[in-house]
N, C-alpha and C positions, 0 to 999 in steps of 0.2 A: 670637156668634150664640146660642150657652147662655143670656148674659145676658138677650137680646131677650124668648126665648121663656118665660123665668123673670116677666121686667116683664110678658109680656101674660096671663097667667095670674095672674098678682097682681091685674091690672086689671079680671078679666071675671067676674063674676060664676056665669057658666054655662060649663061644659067646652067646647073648642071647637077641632075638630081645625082645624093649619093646615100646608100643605104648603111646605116651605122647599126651593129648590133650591139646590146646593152645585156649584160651579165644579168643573169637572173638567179639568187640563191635560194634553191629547191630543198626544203627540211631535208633527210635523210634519217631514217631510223636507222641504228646499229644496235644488232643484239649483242650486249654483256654479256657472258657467261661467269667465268672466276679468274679472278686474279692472281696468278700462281708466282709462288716468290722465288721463280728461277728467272734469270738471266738467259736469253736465248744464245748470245753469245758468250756467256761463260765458259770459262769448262770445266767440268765435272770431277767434284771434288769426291772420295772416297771417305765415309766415313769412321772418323778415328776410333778403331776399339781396343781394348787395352789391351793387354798380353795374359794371358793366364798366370795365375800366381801359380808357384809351385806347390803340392800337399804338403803340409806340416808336419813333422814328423810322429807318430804315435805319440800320447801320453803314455808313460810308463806306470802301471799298476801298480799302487803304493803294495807290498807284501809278496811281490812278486820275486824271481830268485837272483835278477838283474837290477831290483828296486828294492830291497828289501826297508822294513818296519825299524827306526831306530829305536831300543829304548834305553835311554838315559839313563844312569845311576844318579843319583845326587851324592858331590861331590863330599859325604862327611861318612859315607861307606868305604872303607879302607879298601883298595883295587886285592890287593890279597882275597879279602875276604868276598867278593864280588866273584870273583875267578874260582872260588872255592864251590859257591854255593848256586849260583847262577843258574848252573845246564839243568836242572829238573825242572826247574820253572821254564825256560826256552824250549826242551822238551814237550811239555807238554801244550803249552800253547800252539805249539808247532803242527802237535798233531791234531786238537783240534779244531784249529782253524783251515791250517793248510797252510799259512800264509809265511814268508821264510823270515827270520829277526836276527839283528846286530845290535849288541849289546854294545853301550859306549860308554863311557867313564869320564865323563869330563871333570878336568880339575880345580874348575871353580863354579858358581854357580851365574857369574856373569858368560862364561862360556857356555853353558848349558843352555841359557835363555837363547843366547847367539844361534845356538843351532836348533833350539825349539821354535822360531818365532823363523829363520830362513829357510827350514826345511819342514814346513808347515804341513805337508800334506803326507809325513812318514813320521812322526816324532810319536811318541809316548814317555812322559815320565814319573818322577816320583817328587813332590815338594811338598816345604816345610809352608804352612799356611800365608805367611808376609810374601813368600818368593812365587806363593802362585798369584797371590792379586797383584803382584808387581809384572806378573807373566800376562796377567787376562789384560794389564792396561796396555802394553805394549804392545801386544797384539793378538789381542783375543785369543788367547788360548781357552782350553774347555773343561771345565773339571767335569768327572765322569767319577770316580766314588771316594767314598773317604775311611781313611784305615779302621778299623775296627780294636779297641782294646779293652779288656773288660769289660766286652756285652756292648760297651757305646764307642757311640761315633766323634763326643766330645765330652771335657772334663768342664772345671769352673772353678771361680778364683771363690774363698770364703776368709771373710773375716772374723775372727775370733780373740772374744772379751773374756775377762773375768765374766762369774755371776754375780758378785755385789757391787760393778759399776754401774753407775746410773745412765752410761750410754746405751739409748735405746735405739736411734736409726744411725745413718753413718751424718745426716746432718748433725750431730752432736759431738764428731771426730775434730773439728777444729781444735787446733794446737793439740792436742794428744799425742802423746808418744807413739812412734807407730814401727815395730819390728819384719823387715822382709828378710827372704831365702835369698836374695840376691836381683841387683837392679837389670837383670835379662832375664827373670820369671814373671812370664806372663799370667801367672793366676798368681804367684806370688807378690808382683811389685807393678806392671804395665797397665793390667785392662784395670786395677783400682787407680794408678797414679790418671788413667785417660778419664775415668767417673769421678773423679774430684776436681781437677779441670774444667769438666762441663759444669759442674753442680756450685764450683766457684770456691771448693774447699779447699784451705788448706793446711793440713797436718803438721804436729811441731817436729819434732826430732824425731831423723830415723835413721835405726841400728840394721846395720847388716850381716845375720849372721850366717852368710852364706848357706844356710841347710833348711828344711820344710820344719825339720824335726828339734831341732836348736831355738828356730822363731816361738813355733809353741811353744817347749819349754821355755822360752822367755816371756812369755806371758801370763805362763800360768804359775810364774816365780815373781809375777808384781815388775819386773826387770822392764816391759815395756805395756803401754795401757789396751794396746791391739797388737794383732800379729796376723798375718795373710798365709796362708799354704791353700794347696790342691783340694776343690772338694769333688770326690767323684757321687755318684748316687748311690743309695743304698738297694740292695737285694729286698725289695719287701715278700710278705708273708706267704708262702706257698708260689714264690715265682708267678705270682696269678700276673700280675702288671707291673710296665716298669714305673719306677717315678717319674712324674712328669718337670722339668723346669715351670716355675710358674703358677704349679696350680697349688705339688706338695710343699707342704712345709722343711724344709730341709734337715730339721730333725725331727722326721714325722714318726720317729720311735717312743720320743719321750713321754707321752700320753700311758704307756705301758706301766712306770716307775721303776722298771728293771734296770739293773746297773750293768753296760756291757761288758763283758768276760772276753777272754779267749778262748776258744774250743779246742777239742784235743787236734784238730786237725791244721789248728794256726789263724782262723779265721777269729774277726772280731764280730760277737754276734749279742742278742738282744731278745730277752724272752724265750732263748731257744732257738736251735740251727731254721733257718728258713724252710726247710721241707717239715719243720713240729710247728709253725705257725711265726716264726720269729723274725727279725731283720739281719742281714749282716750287711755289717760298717766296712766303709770301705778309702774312706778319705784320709785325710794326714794323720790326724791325733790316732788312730789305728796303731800307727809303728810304735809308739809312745807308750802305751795300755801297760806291758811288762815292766819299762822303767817307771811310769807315773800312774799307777793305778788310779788317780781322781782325775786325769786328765778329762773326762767325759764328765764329770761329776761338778766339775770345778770351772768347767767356761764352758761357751756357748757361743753359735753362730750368731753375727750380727748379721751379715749382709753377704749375698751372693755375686760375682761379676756374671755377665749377660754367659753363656754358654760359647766355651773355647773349642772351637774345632780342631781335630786331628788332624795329620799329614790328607794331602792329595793325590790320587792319580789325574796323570793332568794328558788333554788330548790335543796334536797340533791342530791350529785352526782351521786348517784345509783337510785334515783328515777327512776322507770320505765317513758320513754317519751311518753305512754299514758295514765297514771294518772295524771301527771304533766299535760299535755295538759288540761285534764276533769276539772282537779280542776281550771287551769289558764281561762278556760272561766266562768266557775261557778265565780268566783271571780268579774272577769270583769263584769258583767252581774247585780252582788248584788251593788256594784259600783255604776254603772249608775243609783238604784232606789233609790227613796226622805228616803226607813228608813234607809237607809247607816250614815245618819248624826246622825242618834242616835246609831248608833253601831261603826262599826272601823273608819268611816269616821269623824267623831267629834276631834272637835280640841283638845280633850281632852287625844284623845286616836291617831290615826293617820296622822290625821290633813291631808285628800287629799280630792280627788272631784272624781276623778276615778284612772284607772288605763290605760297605753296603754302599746304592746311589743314593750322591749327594746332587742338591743345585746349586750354581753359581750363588745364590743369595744364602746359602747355609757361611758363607764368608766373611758377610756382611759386618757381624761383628769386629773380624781383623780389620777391615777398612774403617768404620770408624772409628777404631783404635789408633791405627797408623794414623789418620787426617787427623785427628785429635793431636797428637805427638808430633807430628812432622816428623810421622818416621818414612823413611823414600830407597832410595838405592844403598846407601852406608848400609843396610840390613845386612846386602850381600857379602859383608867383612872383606872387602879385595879393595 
């Protein structure tokens, strides 16, 4: 501006006032409000919502007459004899649950699992103790009770010596001759061959004589220096209590000095029938008594296996647990009456007397048998 006013006074001849005005910057306050994150000239976007999903169709009610309840056979029940005996037991469940059932028959027990373990939430069936923990590990299937046979729920493996050998525990069985009912008897040959294994023994020669009743007598003929068969428990005195695994002595009769007889009604008994105060026997050397009258006299249990569970009712894993429940007493219940032996109860087809609840760890036993053994899927013979 200096410059300007210097150029026009150069240029003008004559003085000459001139009025310059000079910019003046005056603060100005502006009120903020909020700074909104739209675009004034944007345009107006709609926002994206999704589409309604369509409803899903109903679940279908496991026992219903569009869904029905499968229950399995196991696959070593001749279909004949399934087809025979079957409708009393479906009958009656029928009626008191409400719930509607298809009986199936699968023809091996790798097929049965197939459809236990994919039709999870309608299955019911029947297995042999290795084919349900091979069921529970695949996929959690449920055991819900376990057969009932002779008052119990399981049996047990015994060993039995002469009375003048000097083997007192089974640590003394090293190299000993040792006679089994055959290398697939689980009290006869498995759950001892799984307990010498762990214990680091092992046994000299052993004879197979295919039978419970053959192995005794082979032992109690000097022929082998042990023998393994079936021990189940004794009837003790006035049915007051049963024997306990564990606590009783497993021939908690001998304290008596009575020799066991047979009574007129075929029982092997001790001191007199159970309802006069007495015991009756009920294990292998029993069948024996009429061919070898010393059979009780002339050997004695060395050692028990852990407690062998019976067959399972087994539940799919998605089974609702109060269908499962309805049907597990409807079950029980058909059981306990006398046409049970013409239908699933007959030796023919299930071969039990009832049923009582078991838990998952009543099994335990067979699993450390099987991990012991490396026994796995071959169980299923297919």
């Amino acid at each position: 501006m200096l410059a300007l006013v210097i150029l026009l006074f150069g240029c003008q001849s004559d003085p000459e006032t001139v009025q310059v005005t000079v910019p003046v910057t005056v603060p100005v306050t502006v009120e903020v409000t909020r700074v909104m994150g739209i675009a004034i000239n944007s345009p107006v976007v709609e926002p994206n919502v999704p589409a309604a999903s369509p409803t899903p169709p109903a679940k279908p009610i496991p026992g219903s007459p569009d869904y029905p309840i499968y229950l399995l056979f196991p696959p070593t029940v001749p279909g004949p004899v399934i087809e025979a005996r079957q409708q009393p037991f479906l009958d009656a469940l029928r009626e008191v649950t409400g719930f509607t059932f298809e009986s199936v028959m699968p023809t091996t027990f790798t097929a049965l699992l197939e459809t236990l373990c994919t039709e999870a939430d309608r299955t019911i069936t029947f297995l042999p103790p290795e084919v349900y923990v091979l069921a529970h590990e695949r996929c959690g299937a449920q055991v819900g009770q376990a057969y009932v046979r002779l008052g119990v729920t399981w049996n047990a493996g015994m060993m039995v010596v002469r009375n003048e050998t000097p083997i007192l525990t089974l640590e003394d069985i090293a190299g000993q001759t040792w006679g089994i009912p055959g290398e697939q008897s689980y009290p006869g040959y498995l759950f001892f061959a799984a307990m010498f294994q762990q214990m680091g023994l092992t046994p000299g020669e052993i004879t197979d004589y295919a039978s419970e009743s053959r192995a005794m007598a082979a032992v109690y003929n000097r022929e082998v220096t042990m023998a393994a068969a079936t021990y189940v428990p004794p009837i003790l005195p006035y049915n007051d209590r049963p024997w306990q695994y564990g606590v009783d002595d497993p021939e908690l009769w001998r304290p008596t000095f009575a020799v066991p007889v047979r009574s007129g009604i075929g029982y092997v008994i001790v001191n007199g029938d159970v309802n006069q105060g007495g015991y009756r026997l009920r294990e292998a050397r029993a069948a024996l008594l009429d061919t070898i009258p010393g059979i009780f006299v002339e050997t004695r249990i060395l050692a028990l296996t852990p407690p062998i569970p019976f067959d399972a009712v087994v539940y799919g894993p998605a089974l609702p647990f109060n269908i499962a429940h309805e049907v597990a007493v409807a079950m029980m219940a058909f059981t306990s009456q006398s046409v049970c032996i013409e239908s699933i109860c007959s030796a023919d087809f299930l071969n039990l007397e009832g049923l009582a609840p078991v838990a998952d760890s009543f099994y335990d036993s067979y699993r450390e048998m099987m991990a012991t053994l490396g026994r796995g899927d071959e169980i299923l013979g297919e």
